[in-house]
N, C-alpha and C positions, 0 to 999 in steps of 0.2 A: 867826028865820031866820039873824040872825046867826052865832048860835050851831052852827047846823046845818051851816052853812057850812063853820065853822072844822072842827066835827069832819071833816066830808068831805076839807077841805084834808089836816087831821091827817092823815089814811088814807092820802089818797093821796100825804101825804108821806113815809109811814110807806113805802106803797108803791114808792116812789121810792126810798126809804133800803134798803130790804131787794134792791130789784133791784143800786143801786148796790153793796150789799156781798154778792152773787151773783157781780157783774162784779168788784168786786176779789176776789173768792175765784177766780176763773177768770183773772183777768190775773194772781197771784202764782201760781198754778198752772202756768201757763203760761210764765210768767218763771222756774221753779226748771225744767220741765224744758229750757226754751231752754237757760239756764245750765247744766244737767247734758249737753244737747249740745253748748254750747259746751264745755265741761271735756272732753268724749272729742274733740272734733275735734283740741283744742289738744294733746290726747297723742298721738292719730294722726299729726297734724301732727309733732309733733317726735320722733317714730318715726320719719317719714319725711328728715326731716331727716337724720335719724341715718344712715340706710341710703343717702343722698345723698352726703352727707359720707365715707361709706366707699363706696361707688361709686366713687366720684371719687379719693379715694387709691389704689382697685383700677387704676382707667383711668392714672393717674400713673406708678403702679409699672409696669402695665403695659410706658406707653407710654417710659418709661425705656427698660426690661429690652427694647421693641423697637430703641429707635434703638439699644440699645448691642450689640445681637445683630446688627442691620444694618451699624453701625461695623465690629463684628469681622468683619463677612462682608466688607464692602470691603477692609479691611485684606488679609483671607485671599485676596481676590481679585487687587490688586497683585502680593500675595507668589508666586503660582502665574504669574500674568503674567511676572514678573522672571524666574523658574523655567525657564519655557517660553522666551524672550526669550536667556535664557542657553543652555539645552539648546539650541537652535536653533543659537547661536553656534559649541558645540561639534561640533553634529554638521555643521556646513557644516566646519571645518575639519578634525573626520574625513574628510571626502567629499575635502577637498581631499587631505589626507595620502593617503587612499586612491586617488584617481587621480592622484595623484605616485608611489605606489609601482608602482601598474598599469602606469605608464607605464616607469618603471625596470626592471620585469622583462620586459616588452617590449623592452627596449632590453637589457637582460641575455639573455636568449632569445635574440635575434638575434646577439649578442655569443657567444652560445654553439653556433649552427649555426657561423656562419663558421669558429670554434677548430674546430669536427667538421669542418667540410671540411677544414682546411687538416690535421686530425691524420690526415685517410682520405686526401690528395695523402700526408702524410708518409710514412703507413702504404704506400699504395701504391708511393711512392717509396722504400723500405724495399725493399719487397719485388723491385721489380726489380733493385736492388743486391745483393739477395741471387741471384736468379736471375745475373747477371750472373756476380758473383762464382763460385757454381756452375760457371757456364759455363766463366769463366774456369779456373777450379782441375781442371776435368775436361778440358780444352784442354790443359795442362798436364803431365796428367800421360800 
């Protein structure tokens, strides 16, 4: 019985042994495809890296090429300010020129009725010295 024993043990050490190297034929199976996912993760992965990495110097230049478009719009904007700011200056002292001169030829106008009167008193008085005179020289003769 001894004997019987052992071969049974044998067996089912055998059995034992043939399961154990079942299971390592499915854990090494299993470990090459983990590791062949791991290998495409770690490429995906540093694909992604890559297109991060340039993302991010996209968003830089980007954001560069913004503030320095926004810079030059501020700038552009002062500079239309001062523009305007100035323009303004000059045309208040147009207006001013201009109703200085309004006023000058007003005052020239008026300057120039009075000279009409007193050249139609002249004229007028012209002309009775001429009648006058007439008068006179036909009295006369």
């Amino acid at each position: 019985k001894e004997h019987t024993a052992s071969a049974n043990e044998v067996k089912k050490l055998q059995t034992d042994i043939e399961k154990m190297q079942k299971a390592k034929q499915q854990a090494d199976a299993d470990f090459t495809q983990l590791s062949n996912e791991k290998s495409a993760l770690a490429k995906d992965c540093k694909a992604l890296e890559a297109k991060v990495a340039d993302t991010t110097k996209q968003l830089a230049a980007t954001g560069e090429a913004s503030a320095a478009a926004l810079k030059k719009a501020e700038e552009e904007k002062k500079q239309v300010t001062a523009n305007k700011d100035s323009l303004q200056g000059q045309l208040a002292k147009l207006q001013k020129r201009l109703s200085s001169s309004e006023q000058k030829t007003a005052e020239q106008a008026a300057q120039l009725g009075e000279r009409e009167k007193y050249v139609a008193k002249l004229e007028a008085s012209r002309q009775q010295g001429d009648e006058e005179v007439k008068k006179l020289v036909g009295e006369k003769t």
